[in-house]
LUMDO-60983 format. One record per residue: residue in three letters; x, y, z of N, C-alpha, C in turn. Coordinates in pm, whole numbers, plus 50000, padded with zeros to 5 digits. Example, Ala and Ser with C-alpha at 12.3 -4.5 7.8 and 13.67 -1.06 7.14 Angstrom:
# LUMDO-60983
ALA513194943150780512304955050780513204967050780;SER512854977550708513674989450714512905000350787;
***
This chain:
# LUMDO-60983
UNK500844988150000500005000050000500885012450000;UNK500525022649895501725033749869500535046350000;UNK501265052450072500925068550116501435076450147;UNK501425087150121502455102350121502955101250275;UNK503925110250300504935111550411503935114850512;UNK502535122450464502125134950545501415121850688;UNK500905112850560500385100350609500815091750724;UNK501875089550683503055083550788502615081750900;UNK502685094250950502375092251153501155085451177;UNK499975090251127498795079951124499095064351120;UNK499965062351048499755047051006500815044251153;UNK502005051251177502435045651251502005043051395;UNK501055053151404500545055751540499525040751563;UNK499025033451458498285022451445499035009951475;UNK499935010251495501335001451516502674999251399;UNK502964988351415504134986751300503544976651217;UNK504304980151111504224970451004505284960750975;UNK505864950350941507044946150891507704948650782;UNK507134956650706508014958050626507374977650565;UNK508604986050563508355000150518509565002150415;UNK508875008250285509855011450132509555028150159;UNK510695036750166510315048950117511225050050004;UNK510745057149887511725058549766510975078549733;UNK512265081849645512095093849623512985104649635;UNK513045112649546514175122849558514225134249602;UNK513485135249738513305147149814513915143649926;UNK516095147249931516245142150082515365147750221;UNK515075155950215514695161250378513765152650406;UNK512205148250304511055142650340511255129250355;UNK512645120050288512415110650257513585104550413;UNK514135113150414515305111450553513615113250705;UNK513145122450697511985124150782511465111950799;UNK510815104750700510215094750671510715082950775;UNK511535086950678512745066850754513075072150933;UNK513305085050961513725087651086512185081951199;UNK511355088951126509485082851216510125070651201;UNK510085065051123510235047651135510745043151208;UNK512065046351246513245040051306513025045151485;UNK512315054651519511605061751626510285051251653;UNK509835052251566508465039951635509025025951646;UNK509945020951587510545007051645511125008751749;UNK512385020151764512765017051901511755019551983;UNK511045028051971509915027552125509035011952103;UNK509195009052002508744991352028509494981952095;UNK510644990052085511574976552161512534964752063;UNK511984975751976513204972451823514644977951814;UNK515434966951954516894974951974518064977351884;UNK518274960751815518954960951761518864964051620;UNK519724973651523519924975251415520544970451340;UNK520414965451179521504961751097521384973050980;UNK522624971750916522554980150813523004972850713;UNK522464974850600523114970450447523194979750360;UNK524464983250284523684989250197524274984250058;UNK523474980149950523804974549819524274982549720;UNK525634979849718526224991149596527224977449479;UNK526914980449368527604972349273526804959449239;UNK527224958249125526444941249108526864928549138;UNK528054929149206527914917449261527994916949411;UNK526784927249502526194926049603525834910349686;UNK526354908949794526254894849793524634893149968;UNK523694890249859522574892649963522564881350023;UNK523294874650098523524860050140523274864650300;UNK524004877650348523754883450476522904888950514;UNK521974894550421520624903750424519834892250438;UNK519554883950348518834869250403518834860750556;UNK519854858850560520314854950718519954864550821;UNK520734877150824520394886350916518694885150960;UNK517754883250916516424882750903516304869651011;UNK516714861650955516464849451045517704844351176;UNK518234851151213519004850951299518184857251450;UNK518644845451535517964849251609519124860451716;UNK519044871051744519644877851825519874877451944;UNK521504876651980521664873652159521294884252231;UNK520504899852235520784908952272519814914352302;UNK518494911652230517794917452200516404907352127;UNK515194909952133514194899952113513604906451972;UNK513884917051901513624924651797514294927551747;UNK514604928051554515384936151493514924946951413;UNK515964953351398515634968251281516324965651206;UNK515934962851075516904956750952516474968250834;UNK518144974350803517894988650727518554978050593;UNK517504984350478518274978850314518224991450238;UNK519384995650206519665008050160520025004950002;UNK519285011449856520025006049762519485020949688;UNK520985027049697521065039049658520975039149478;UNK521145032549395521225032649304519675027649227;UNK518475025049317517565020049280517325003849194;UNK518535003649154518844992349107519174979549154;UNK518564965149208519234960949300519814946649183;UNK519634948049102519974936348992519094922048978;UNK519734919148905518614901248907518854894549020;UNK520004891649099520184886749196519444894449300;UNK519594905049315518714912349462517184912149431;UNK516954910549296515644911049269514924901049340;UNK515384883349305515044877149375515034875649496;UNK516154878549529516514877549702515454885949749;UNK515034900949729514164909149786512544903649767;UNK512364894249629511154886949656511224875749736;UNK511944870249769512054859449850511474864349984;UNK512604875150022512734882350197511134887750185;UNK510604891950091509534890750165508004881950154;UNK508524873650105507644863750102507554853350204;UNK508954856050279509204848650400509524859250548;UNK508684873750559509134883750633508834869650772;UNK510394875750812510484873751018509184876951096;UNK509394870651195508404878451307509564885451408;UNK508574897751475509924899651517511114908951485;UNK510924909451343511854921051255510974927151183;UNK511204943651164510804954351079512004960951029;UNK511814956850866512894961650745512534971250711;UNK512794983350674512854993450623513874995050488;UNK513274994950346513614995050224514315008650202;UNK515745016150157515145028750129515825035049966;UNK515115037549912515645036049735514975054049720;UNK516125051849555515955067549501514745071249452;UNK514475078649399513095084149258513575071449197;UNK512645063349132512405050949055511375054948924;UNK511825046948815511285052248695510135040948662;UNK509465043448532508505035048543508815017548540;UNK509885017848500510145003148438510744998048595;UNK511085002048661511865003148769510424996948899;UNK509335005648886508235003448974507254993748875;UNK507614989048759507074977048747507724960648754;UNK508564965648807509604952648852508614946848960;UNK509484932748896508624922749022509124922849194;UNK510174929149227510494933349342510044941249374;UNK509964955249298509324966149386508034962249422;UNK507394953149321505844949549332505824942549504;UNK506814936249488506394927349582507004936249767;UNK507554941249721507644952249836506384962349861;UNK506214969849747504504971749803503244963749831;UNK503324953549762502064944449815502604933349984;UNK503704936050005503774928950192503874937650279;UNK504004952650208504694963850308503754977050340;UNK504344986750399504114999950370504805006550286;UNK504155014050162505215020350064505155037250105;UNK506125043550122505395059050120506825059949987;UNK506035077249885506605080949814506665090149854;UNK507625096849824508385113149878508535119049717;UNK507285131749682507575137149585508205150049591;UNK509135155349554509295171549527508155180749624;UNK508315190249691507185202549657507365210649587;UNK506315209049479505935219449401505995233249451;UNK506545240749362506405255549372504945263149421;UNK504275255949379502655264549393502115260049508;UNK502825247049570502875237749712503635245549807;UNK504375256149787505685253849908505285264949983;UNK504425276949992503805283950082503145277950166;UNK501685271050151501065261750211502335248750340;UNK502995247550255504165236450303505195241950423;UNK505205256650393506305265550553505345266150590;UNK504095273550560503085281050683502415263750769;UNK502525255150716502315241150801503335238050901;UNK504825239450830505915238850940506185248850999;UNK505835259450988505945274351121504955269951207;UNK503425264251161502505265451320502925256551379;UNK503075245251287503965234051371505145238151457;UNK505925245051452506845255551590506565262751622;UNK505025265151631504505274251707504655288951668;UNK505475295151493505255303551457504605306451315;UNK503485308051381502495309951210502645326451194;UNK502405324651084502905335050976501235350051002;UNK501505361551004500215369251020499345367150920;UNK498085366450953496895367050917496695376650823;UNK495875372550690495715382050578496925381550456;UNK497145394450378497735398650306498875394450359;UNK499595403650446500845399750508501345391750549;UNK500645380650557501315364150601501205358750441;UNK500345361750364500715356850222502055359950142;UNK502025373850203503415380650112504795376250167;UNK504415374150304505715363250372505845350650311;UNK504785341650313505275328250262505225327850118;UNK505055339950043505465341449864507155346849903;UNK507575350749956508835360349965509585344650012;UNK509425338250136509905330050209510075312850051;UNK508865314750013508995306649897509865309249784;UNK510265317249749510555323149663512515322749683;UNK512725325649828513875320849821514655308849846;UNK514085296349854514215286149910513685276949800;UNK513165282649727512175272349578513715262649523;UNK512785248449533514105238649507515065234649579;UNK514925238049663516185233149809515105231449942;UNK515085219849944513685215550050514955218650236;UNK515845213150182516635212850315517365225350357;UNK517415236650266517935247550318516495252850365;UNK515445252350323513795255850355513795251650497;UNK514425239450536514055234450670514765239850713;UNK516305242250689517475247450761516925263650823;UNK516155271250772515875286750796514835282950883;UNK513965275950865512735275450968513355271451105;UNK513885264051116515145261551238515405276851261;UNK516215282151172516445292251210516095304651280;UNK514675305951252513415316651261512895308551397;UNK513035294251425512675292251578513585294451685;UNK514905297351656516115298451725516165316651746;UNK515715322651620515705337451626514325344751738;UNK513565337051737512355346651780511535332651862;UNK510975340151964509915330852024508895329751970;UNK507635316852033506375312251949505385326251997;UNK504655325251825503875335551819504325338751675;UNK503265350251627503095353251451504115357951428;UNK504975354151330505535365551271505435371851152;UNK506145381951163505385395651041506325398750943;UNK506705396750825507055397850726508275404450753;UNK508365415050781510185420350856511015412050912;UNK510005401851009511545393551040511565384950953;UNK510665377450897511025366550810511915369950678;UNK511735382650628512665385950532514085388450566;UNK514045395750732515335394250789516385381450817;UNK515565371450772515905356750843516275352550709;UNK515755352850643515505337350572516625348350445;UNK517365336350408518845336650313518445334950172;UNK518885335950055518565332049957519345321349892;UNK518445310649904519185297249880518445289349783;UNK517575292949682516495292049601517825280349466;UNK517425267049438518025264249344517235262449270;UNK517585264649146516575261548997517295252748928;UNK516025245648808516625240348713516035240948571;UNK516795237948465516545240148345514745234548343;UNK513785226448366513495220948335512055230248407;UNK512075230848555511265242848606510965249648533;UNK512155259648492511915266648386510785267948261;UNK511365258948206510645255248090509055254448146;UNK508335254148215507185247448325506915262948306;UNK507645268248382507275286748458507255291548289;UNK507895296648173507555297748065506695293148020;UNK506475286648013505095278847904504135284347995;UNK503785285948141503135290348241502745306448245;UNK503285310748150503775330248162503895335748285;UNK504695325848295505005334448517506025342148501;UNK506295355148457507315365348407507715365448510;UNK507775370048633508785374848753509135359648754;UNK508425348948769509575336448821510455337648680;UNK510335333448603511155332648487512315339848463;UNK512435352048498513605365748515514545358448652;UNK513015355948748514485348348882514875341248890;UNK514425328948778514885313948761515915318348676;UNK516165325548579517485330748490518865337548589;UNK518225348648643519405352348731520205338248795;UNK518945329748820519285321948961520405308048904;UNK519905308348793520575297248713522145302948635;UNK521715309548602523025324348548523895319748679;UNK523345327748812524535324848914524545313348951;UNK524235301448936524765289448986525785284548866;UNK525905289648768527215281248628526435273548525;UNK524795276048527524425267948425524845267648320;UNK525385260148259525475260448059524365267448023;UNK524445278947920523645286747880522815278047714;UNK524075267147719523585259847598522495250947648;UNK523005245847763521615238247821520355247347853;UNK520485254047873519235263947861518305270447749;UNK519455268747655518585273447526517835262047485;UNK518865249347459518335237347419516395234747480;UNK516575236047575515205238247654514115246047615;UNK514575253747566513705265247556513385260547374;UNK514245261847318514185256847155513375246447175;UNK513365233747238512915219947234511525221647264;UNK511305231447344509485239447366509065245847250;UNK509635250947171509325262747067509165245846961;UNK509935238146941510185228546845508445218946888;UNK508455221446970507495210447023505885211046984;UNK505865227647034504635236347010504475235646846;UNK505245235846807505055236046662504635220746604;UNK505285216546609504985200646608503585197546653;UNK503165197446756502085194646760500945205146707;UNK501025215746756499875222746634499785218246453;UNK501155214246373500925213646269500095196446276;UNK500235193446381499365179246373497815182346422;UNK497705190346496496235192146510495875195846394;UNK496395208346328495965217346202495595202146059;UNK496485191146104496625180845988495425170746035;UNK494485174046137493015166246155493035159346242;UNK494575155746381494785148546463494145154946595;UNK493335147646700493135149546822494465157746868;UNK494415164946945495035172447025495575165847096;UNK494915150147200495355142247305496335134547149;UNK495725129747059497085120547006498115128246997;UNK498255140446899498975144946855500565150347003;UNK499165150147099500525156047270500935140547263;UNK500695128447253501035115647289501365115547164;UNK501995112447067502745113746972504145121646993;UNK503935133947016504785144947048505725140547165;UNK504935129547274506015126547385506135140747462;UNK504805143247516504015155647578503415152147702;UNK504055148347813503245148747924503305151448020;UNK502565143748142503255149848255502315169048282;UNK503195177048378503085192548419502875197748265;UNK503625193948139503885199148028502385196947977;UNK502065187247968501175179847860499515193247935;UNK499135194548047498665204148082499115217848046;UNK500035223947983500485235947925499935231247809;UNK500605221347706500025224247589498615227247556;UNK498165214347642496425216347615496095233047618;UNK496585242347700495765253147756496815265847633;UNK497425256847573498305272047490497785265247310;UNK497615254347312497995248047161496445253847088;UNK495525250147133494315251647080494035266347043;UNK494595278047078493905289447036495775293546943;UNK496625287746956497655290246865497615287746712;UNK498365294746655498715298346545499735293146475;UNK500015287246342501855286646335502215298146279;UNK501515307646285502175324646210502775328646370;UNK502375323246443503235332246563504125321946595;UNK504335310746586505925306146596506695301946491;UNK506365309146402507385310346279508505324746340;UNK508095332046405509055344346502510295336246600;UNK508995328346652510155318546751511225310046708;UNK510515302746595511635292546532512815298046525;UNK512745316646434513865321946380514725323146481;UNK514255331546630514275335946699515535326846812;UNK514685311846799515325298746839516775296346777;UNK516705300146617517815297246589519265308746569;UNK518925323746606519335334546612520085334046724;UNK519715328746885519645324546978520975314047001;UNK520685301746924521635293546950522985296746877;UNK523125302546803524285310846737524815318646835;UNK524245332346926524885333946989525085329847166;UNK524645318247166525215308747295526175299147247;UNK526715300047082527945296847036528735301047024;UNK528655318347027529445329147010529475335646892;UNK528595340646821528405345046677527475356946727;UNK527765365146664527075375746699525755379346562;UNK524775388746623523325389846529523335400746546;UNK522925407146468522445424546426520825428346519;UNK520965435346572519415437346691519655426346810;UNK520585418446825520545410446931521515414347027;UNK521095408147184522485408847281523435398447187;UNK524905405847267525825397347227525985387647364;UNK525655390547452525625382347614524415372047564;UNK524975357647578524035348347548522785348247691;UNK523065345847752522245351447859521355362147870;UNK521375375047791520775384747760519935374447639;UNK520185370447572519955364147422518485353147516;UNK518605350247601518265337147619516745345647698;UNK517115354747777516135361947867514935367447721;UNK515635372447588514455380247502513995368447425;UNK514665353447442514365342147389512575332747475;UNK513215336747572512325333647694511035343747732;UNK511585358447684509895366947681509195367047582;UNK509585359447468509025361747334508475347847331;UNK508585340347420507825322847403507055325847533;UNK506985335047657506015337947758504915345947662;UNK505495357947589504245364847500503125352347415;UNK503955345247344503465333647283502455327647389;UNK502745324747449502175316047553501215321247680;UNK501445327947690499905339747789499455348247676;UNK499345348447537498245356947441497155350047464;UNK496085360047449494555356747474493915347247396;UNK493295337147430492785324847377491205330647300;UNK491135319547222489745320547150488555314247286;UNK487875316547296487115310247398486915297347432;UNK486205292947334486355274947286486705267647166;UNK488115271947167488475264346982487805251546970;UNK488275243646863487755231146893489075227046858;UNK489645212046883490505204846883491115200246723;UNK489945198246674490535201346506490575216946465;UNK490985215346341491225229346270490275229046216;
***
């Protein structure tokens, strides 16, 4: 049975289970996760610990098997940690991990703990069989449009919620805003702001006084906040990426591969295709596949015939070639690359196109 982190304490508060998988690439939530766990066994009386952790393929699960059935001089319970950082545990761990739990101990609670897993990955017959004997929780990202809601939960939770109204909004947009993408420097400041000030509201002065700017971005956000016409994020996801050393080539590539995309699929709607085939054709989904739907239908290809050029004006100078009317700073190049596919993309829609042309 898979349930979010938030879930967790509920289930644990119901007792233990023998067997808990958290996978996912959010360290803070997914370290949280496994820490509840390892907290409700020892208060069970789950003293002793083992650790494994599986790196390489020729992992030899001969001890992870045993360890399970060993009876302990020390202790009447075990805590058996299987760590397989690479998500991968091979054909050999595959079986071994269907085996272990087809034969779970009494007595012992294993705790699984693996990366973000892809689809082919969570249709393996191990992972299967780890969620159908266990507890699964997944640890996703918070979303940007999530992560206000997500501090003002962990401030009341320390007893400092944010003021009421306008001004507690403009705190946890400001407080979001610098921390977007770094879940653990997010936790690291809220620590902070409980160490700075006692419980009770606070008001936008100190929290701006507090909280650091530790906001990481990535190419890919990006692309999300553009297609989105979120102009102020888009300008701070550039600075922000600018100052961390991004390749400016990886950035264009992104941005072109949207302009390439949009086009592509409109000339397939315009050619009599569903809109849903033509995004599933295109290899359109996901956060994205919701942009196209809401930009493709009232578009044009007279307005990204500007972009195409625009796209390829662009990648010339993030090669170093210079253009007549353009920055010569590829980065400048990339910012009028990026407002001219937001214009594209927040122009006013027809009311109800229809899906064919």
């Amino acid at each position: 049975m898979q349930i979010r982190p938030d879930a967790l304490p509920a289930q644990l508060a119901k007792g233990l289970k023998p067997l808990y998988t958290v996978y996912g690439d959010e360290p803070l939530l997914a370290q949280e996760a496994c820490d509840a766990i390892r907290a409700a066994a020892r208060a069970q009386g789950y003293g002793e610990r083992k650790v494994f952790t599986v790196s390489g393929a020729y992992f030899d699960w001969g001890p992870v098997l045993g360890a399970a059935q060993a009876l302990s001089l020390f202790a009447e319970r075990q805590f058996i940690e299987i760590r397989i950082p690479s998500g991968k545990p091979g054909k050999e761990g595959s079986e071994a991990l269907q085996r272990y739990c087809e034969a779970l101990p009494e007595d012992v609670v294993t705790l699984v703990s693996l990366p973000r897993l892809d689809k082919t990955q969570m249709n393996g017959a191990w992972f299967g069989a780890l969620d159908a004997h266990g507890l699964t929780v997944r640890v996703d990202p918070v979303e940007r449009r999530a992560l206000p809601q997500w501090i003002a939960q962990r401030l009341a939770a320390q007893g400092q919620p944010v003021a009421e109204g306008e001004e507690g909004q403009r705190a946890l947009a400001f407080f979001a805003d610098r921390v977007e993408g770094n879940l653990l420097a997010a936790h690291q400041e809220l620590q902070k702001l409980a160490l700075l000030h006692p419980q009770g509201p606070l008001s936008f002065e100190q929290i701006e006084q507090a909280v650091l700017n530790v906001a990481r971005y990535d190419v890919f956000k990006l692309s999300e906040a553009v297609l989105a016409g979120q102009l102020t994020r888009v300008l701070r996801m550039l600075d922000g990426l600018r100052a961390e050393g991004e390749a400016a080539v990886l950035v264009h590539w992104t941005l072109a591969e949207d302009v390439r995309a949009l086009k592509r699929v409109r000339e397939a709607v315009e050619a009599g295709k569903p809109l849903p085939m033509a995004l599933r054709e295109g290899r359109i989904w996901g956060a994205k596949e919701k942009l196209f739907e809401r930009i493709v239908p009232g578009l044009r290809l007279a307005q990204l015939t500007p972009l195409v050029e625009a796209a390829q004006v662009c990648d010339g100078i993030v090669k170093g070639l210079r253009h007549p009317g353009w920055p010569l700073e590829p980065w400048d190049a990339l910012q009028r690359l990026a407002l001219m596919l937001i214009e594209v993309a927040a122009a006013p829609r027809a009311p109800k196109l229809a899906l064919r042309p």
